[in-house]
C-alpha positions in Angstrom: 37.3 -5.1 -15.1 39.5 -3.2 -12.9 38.2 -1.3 -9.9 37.8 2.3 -11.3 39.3 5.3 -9.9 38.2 8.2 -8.5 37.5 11.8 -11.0 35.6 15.0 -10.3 32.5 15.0 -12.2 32.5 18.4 -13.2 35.8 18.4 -14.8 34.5 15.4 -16.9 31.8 17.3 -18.3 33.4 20.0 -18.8 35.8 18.3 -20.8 33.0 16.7 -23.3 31.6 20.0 -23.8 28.2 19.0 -22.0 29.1 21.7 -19.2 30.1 25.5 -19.4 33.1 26.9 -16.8 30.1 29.3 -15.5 27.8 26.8 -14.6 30.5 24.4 -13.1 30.9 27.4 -10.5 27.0 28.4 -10.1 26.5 24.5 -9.5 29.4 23.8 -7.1 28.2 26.9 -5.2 24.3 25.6 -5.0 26.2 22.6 -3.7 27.8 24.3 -0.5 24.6 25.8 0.4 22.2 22.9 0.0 24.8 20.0 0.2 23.0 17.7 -2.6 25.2 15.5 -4.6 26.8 17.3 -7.3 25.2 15.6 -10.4 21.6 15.9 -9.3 22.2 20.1 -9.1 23.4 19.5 -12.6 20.3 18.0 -13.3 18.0 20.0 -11.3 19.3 23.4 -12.7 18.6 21.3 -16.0 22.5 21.9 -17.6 22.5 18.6 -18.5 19.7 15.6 -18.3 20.9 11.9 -16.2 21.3 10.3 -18.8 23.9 13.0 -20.3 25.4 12.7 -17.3 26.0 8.6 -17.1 26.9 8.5 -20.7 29.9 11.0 -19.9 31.0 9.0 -16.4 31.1 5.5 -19.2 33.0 7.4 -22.0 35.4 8.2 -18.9 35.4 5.0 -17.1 35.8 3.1 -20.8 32.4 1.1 -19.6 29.1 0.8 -21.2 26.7 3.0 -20.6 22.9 0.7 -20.5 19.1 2.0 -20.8 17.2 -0.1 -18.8 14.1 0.6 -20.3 15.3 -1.5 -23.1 17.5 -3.9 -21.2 15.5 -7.4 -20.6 16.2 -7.4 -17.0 16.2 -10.9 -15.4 14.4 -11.2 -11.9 16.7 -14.3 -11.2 19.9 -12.5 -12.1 18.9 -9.1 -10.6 18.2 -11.4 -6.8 21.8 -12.6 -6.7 22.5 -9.3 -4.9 19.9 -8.7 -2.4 17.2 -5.6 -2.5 18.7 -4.2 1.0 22.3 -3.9 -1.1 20.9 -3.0 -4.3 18.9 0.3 -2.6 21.8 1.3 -0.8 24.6 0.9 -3.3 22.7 1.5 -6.0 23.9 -1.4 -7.4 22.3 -4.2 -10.3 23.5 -7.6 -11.2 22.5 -7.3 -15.5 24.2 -10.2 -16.5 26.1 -13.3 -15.6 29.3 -14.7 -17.6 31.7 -17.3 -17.4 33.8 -15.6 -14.3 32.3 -12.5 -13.7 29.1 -10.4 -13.2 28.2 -7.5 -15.1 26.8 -5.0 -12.8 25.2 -1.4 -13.1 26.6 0.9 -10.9 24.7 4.5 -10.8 28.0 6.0 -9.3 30.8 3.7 -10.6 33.2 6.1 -8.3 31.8 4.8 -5.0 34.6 2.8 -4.5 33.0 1.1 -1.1 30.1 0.7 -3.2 32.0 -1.5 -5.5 34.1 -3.2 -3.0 30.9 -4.7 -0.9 29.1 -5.3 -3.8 32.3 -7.6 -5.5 32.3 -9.3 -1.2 28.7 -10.4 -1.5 28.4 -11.3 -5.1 32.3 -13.0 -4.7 32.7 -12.8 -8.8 34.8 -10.8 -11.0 32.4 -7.6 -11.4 32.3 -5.9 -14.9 31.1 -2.5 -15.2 28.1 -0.7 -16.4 27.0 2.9 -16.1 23.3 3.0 -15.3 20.6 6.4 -14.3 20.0 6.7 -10.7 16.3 7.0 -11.5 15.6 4.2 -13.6 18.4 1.7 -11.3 15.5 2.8 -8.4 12.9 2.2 -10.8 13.8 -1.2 -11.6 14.5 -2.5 -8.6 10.7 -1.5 -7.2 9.6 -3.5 -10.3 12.0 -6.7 -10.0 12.3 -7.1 -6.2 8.7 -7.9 -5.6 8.1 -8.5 -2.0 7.0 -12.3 -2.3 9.7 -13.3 0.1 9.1 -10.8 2.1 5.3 -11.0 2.5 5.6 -14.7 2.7 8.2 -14.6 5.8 5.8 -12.1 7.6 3.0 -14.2 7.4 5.3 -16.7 8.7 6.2 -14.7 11.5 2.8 -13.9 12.0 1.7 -17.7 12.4 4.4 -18.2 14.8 3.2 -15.5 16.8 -0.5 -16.6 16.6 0.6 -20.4 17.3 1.8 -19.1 21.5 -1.4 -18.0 22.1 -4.3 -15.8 21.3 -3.2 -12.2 20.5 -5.5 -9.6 21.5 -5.0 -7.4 18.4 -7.4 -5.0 19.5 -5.3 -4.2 22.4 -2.1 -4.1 20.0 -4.1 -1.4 17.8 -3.5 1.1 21.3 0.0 0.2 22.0 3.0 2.2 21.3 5.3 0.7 19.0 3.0 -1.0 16.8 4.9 -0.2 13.4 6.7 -3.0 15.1 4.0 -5.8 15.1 4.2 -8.6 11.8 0.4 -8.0 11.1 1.2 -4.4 10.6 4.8 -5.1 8.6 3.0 -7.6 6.8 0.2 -5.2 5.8 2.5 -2.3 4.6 4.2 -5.0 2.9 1.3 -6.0 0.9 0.3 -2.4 0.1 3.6 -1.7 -1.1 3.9 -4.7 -3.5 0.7 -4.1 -4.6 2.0 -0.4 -6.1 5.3 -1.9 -7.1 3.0 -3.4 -10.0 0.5 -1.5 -10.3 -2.1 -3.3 -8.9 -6.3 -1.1 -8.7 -7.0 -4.2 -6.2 -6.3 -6.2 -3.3 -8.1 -9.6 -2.5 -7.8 -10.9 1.0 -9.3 -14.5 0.9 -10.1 -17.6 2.8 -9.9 -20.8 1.4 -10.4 -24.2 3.4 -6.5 -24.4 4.0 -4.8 -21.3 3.3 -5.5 -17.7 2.8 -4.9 -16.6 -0.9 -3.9 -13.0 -1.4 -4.3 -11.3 -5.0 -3.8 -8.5 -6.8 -6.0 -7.3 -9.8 -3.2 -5.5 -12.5 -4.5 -4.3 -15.4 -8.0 -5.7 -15.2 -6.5 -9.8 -14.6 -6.5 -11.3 -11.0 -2.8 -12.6 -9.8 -1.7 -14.8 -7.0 0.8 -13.2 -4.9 0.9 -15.6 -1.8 -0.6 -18.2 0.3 -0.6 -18.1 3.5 -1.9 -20.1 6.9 -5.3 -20.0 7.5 -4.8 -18.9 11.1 -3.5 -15.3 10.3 -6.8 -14.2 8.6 -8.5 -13.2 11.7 -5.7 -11.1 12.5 -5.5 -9.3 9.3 -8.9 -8.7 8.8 -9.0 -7.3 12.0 -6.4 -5.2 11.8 -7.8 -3.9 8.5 -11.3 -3.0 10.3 -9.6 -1.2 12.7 -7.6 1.1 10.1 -10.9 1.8 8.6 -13.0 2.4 11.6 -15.6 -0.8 11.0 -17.1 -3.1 13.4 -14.3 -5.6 15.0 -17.3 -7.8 16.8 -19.4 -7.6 13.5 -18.4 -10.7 11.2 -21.9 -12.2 10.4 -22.6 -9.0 8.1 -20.6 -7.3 4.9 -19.1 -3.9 6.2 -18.2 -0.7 3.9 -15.2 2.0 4.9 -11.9 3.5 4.0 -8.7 4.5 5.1 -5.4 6.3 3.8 -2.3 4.4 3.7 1.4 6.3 3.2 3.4 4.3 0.8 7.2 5.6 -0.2 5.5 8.9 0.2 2.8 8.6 -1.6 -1.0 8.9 0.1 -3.0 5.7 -1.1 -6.6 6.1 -0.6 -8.2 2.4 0.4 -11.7 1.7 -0.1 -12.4 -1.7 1.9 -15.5 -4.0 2.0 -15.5 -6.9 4.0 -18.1 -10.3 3.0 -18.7 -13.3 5.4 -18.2 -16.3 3.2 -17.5 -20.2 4.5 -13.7 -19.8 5.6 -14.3 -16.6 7.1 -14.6 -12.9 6.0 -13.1 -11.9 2.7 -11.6 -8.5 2.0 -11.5 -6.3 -1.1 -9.7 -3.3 -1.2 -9.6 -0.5 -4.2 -6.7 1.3 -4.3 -6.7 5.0 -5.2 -3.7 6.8 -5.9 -4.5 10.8 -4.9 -0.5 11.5 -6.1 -1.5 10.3 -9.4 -1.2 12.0 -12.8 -4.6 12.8 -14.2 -5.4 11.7 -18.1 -6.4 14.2 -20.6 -8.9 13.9 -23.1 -6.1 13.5 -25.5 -4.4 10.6 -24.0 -7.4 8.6 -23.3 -7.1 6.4 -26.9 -10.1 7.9 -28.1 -10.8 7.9 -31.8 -10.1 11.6 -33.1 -14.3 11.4 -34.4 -15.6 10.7 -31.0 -13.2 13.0 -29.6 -13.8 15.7 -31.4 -17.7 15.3 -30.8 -16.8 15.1 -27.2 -14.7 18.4 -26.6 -17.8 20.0 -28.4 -20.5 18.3 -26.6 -19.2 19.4 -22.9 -18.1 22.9 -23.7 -21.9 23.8 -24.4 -24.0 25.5 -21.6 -26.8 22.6 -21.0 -27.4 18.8 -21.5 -25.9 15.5 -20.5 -23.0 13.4 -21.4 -23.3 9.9 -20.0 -20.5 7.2 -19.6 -21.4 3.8 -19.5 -19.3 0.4 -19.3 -19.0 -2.4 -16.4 -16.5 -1.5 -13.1 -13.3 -0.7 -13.8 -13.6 0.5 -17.5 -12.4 3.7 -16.6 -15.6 5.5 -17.1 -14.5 7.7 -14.1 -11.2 8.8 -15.5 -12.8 9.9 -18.8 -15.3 12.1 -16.7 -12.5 14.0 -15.1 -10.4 14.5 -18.4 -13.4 16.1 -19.8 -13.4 18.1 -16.4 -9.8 18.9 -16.4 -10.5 20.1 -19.8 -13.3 22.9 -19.2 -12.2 23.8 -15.8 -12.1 27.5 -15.7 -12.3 30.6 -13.5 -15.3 31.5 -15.4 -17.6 28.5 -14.5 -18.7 27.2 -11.5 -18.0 23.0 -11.5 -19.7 20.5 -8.0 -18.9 17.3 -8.4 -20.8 14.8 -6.0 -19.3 11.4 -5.4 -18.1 8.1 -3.3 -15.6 8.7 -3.0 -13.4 11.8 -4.6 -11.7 9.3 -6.7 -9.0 12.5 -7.7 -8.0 16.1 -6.0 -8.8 19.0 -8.5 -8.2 22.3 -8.1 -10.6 24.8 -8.6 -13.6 22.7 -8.5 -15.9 22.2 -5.3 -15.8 17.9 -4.7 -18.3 16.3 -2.3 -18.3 12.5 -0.7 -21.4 11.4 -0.6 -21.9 9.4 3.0 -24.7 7.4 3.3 -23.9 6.5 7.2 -25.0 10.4 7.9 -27.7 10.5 5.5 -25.9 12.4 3.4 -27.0 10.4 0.2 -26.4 11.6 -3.7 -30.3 12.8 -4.0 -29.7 14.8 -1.2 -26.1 16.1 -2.1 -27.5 16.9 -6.0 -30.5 18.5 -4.4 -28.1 20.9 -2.7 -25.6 21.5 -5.2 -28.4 22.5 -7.9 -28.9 25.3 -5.2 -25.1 26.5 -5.4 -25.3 28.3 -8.9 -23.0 25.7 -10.6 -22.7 26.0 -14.2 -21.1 22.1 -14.5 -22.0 18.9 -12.4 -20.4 15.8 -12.0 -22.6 13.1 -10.6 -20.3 10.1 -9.7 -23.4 7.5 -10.9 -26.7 7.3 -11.6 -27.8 5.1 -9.3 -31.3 5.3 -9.1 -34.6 7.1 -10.3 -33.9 10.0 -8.1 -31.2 11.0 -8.8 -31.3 10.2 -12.8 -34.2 12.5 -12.8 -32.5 15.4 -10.5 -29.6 15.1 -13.0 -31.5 15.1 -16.3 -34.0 18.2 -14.9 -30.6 20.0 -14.1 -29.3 19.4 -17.8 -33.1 20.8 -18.8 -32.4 23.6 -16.6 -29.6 25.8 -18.0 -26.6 23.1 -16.5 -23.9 20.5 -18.2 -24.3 17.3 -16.5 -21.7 14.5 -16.4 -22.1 11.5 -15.1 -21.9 7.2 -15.7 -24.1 4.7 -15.7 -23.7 0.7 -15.6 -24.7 -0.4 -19.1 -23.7 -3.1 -21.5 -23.6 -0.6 -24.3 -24.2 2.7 -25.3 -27.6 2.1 -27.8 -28.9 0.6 -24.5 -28.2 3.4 -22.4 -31.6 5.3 -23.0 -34.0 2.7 -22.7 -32.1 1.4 -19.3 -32.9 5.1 -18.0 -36.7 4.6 -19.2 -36.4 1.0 -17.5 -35.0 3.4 -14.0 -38.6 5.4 -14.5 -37.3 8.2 -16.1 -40.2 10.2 -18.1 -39.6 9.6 -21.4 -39.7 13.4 -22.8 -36.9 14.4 -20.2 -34.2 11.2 -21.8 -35.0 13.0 -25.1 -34.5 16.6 -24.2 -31.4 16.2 -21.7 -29.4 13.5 -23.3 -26.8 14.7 -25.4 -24.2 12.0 -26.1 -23.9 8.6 -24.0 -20.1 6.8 -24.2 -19.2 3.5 -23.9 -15.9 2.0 -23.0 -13.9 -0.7 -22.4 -10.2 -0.9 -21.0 -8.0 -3.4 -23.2 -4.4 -4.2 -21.8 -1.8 -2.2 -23.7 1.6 -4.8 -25.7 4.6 -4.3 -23.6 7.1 -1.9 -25.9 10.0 -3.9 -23.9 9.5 -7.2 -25.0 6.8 -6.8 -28.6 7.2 -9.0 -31.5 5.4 -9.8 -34.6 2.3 -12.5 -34.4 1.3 -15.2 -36.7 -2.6 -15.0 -36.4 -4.2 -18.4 -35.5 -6.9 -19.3 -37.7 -9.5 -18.7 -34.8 -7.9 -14.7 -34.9 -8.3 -14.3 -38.5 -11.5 -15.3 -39.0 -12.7 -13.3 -36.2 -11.0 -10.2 -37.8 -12.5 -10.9 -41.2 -15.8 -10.7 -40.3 -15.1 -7.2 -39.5 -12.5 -6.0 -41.3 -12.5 -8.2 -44.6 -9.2 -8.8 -46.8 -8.0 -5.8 -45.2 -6.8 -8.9 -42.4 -3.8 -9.8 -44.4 -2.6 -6.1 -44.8 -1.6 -5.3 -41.5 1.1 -6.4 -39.3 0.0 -7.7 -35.8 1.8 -8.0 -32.2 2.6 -9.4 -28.8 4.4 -9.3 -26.1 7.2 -11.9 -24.9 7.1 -11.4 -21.6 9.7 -9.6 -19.5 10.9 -7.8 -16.1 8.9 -4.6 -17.2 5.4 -6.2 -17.7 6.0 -8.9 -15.3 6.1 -12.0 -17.5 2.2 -11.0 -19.1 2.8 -9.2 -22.4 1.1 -6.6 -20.9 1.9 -2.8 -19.7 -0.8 -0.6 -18.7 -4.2 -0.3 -20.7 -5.6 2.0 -22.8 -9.6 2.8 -23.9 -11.5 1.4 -26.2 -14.6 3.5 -27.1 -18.3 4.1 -28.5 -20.5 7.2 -28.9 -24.1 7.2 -29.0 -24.8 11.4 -30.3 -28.8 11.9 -29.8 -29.4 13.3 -33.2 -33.0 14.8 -34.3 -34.1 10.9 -35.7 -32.7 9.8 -32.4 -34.4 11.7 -30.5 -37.6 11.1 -32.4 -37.2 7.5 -32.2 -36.7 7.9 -27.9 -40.1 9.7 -28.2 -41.8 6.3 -29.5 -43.2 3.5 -27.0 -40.9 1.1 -30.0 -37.3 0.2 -28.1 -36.7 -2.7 -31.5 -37.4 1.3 -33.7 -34.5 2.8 -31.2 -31.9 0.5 -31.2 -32.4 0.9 -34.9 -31.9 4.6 -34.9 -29.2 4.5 -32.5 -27.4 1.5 -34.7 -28.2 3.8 -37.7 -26.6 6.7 -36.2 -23.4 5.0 -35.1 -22.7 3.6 -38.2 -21.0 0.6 -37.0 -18.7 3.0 -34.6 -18.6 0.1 -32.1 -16.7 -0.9 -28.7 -15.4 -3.8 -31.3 -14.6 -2.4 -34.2 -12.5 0.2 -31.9 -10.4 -2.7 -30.5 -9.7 -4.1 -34.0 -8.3 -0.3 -35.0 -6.3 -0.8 -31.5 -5.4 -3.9 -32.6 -4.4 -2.9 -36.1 -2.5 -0.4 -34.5 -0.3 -2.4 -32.8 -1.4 -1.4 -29.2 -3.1 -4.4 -28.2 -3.0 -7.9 -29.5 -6.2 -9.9 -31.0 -6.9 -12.3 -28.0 -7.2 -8.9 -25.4 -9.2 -7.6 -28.1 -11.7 -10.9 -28.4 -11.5 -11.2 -24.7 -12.8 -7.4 -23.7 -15.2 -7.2 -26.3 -17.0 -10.9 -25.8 -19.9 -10.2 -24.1 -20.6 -7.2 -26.2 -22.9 -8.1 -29.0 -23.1 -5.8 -32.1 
């Protein structure tokens, strides 16, 4: 394809009717005051959307115009032009032909943009038309910063191979953005939020050091490294978090914030001596991140609707229960987000404030100052609230605090580590808890799972293996062969897994009058019955077969989650 030429944007649209005369002029004029690039005003002042706007510049240009949320990007092809290029001249190699490149230009007018782009690539370039923000957004999601890490670990066991580095020294110097265990650090934490990673594992082996990230509930290698630059990064990492650099018989506990692209990433960090030396965990919170409501959660619209009535009464508590990581926490603060009003008072205690809400009164529990959740609860009881959040139950304290606040005229939210919800009573009886305070405070208990969502990019049908249809039978029947199932190929978007994101899966215990009753008897075998009863086979499992029936998850996530759940 020819090297384009050179047209006012503007005119263009106001030629294919997407732009009025009037707002060509308001726009040019918000342009000489603020000196942004003419298309984003367009956008900003919302006269036309990007993707209005690239679909114009193709029709003009006589190129394609490409969505790259449906384009199966691959990483191979993308890396022919490399990341520093790609960011600046927001620029992406799509596809490779005989002679030529295809590449998506988000301003096919840049004409030095085209020019170095056609010097590195030294191919024929054809043409595309691609959005600024989804160009940006794939290249975050393609260039993942293996090489990178892996050359500043390099650089890091070159440095550590002259000599012994005094890093604690290094932590007081100026200039230490400058030092590889700092780049390679930022570097990890970045990558780690290119895919969406909750953690980061920093470990030891006999040979190398292994660094992982957990996305979507699975563990993935990202590198290997030499042994010898473990020292330094764990170091590093205790000083950012204000731990003990001399302490490395012990596990240590801490935290630190981390800036990355803008974003503040809140780290929780514990450190445990093992064989090879001290391995790191580190859960990453984003506080820039859109909260979940209720109705986004994947609940079933029956527990859902027992839920929204549950926490909008004046007494009582609603328990959520499932392993780490099941999302118990975001549930909590959808139901918050949901009756957070001027008219009631809502104290949430935790470790740590997980999200920023406005309007509500948050408080980190820190045990180093004593400042413990019995002590925090026993406090916030004396604040008039009319709603509290207790992060966990942890203990027979502080299950009986929160239970004699529900008694006492307040809503109580909280979680609990339990296999299921049925069992979620009697483990409270098994904390200590007086049996007549479990029947009179307990109003609902939820259970939950996360199951890893089918990537929309790359789904197709599935044959079921004999395995899957049995296993779907026995729950579902002949309604098996009536439904169509799915799976994902594996692409740029989801990272070669199938996989994008999670979603809930979801049980509710409601302490009815014969539930109750049956909590009231010294019988746990009569419980479990009632509770059973109640539920009416409303299960964590039968939920992922509707999820799975649905299309949103396939039958091997759904056997997986729900295998050491037991019906």
């Amino acid at each position: 394809m020819a090297r384009p030429e050179k047209f006012r944007l503007g005119e263009i649209l106001v030629q294919q009717n997407l732009l009025s005369q009037e707002q060509l002029l308001a726009a040019l004029e918000e342009q000489k005051k603020t000196g942004r690039k003419l298309g984003r005003v367009f956008v900003d002042k919302g006269f036309v959307t990007e993707e209005q706007i690239s679909e114009a510049i193709a029709r003009q240009i006589n190129a394609p115009y490409i969505n790259l949320k449906y384009f199966n990007i691959k990483p191979a092809t993308v890396r022919l032009l490399p990341e520093a290029q790609a960011r600046r001249f927001r620029a992406l190699v799509l596809e490779e032909r005989d002679n030529a490149v295809r590449v998506g230009f988000a301003d096919p007018t840049d004409l030095f943009a085209y020019d170095e782009v056609a010097r590195i690539l030294k191919r024929d370039i054809d043409i595309a038309v691609v959005t600024e923000s989804q160009l940006l957004e794939t290249v975050d999601r393609v260039y993942q910063r293996t090489e990178e890490i892996s050359g500043l670990a390099k650089e890091l066991t070159a440095d550590l191979g002259e000599g012994t580095v005094d890093l604690g020294a290094l932590a007081l110097t100026p200039g230490l953005e400058e030092a590889p265990v700092v780049k390679l650090l930022q570097s990890v934490f970045e990558a780690a939020t290119q895919v969406r990673a909750s953690d980061i594992h920093i470990e030891p082996q006999e040979r190398s050091l292994v660094i992982r990230f957990r996305i979507d509930g699975v563990m993935h290698v990202q590198t290997e490294a030499d042994m010898k630059i473990a020292s330094a990064l764990v170091l590093r990492l205790k000083l950012m978090s204000g731990l003990d650099i001399s302490e490395k018989r012990l596990p240590q506990d801490g935290r630190f914030n981390v800036k990355v692209k803008s974003a503040a990433i809140d780290v929780r960090i514990s450190t445990m001596p093992t064989q090879h030396g001290e391995s790191v965990v580190m859960r990453l919170l984003n506080q820039g991140a859109g909260m979940l409501r209720l109705e986004h959660l994947g609940m079933p619209p029956g527990i859902l609707e027992r839920l929204r009535e549950t926490i909008h009464r004046s007494s009582g508590m609603v328990l959520v229960t499932g392993p780490t990581g099941s999302g118990k926490t975001t549930t909590l603060y959808a139901a918050l987000a949901e009756i957070n009003t001027t008219e009631k008072k809502i104290i949430t205690v935790e470790d740590p404030v997980e999200y920023r809400l406005p309007g509500i009164n948050q408080v980190q529990v820190n045990e180093k100052i004593e400042l413990s959740f019995e002590r925090v609860l026993r406090s916030a009881l004396r604040q008039d609230p009319d709603v509290i959040l207790v992060g966990e139950m942890r203990d027979q304290t502080t299950a009986e605090i929160g239970l004699r606040a529900a008694i006492t005229g307040h809503m109580v939210l909280s979680t609990l580590h339990t296999n299921d919800a049925a069992s979620t009573p009697i483990r409270l009886l098994d904390m200590g808890v007086p049996r007549y305070m479990v029947a009179m405070s307990l109003q609902m208990v939820i259970a939950q799972r996360l199951v890893r969502v089918v990537c929309e990019h790359c789904a197709r049908p599935r044959r079921l293996s004999p395995q899957e249809h049995e296993w779907l039978r026995v729950e579902i029947g002949d309604d098996v062969d009536r439904h169509e199932y799915r799976e994902g190929a594996g692409c740029s978007h989801c990272n070669g897994t199938g996989y994008l994101g999670r979603s809930g899966i979801y049980e509710m215990l409601e302490m009815t009058a014969p539930v109750v009753e049956a909590a009231n008897q010294e019988d746990p075998a009569a419980f479990i019955r009632a509770a059973r009863e109640q539920m009416a086979h409303h299960t964590l499992r039968r939920d992922a077969i509707r999820a799975v029936t649905e299309g949103r998850t396939t039958v091997q996530e759904a056997m997986r989650t729900t295998s050491q759940y037991e019906e």
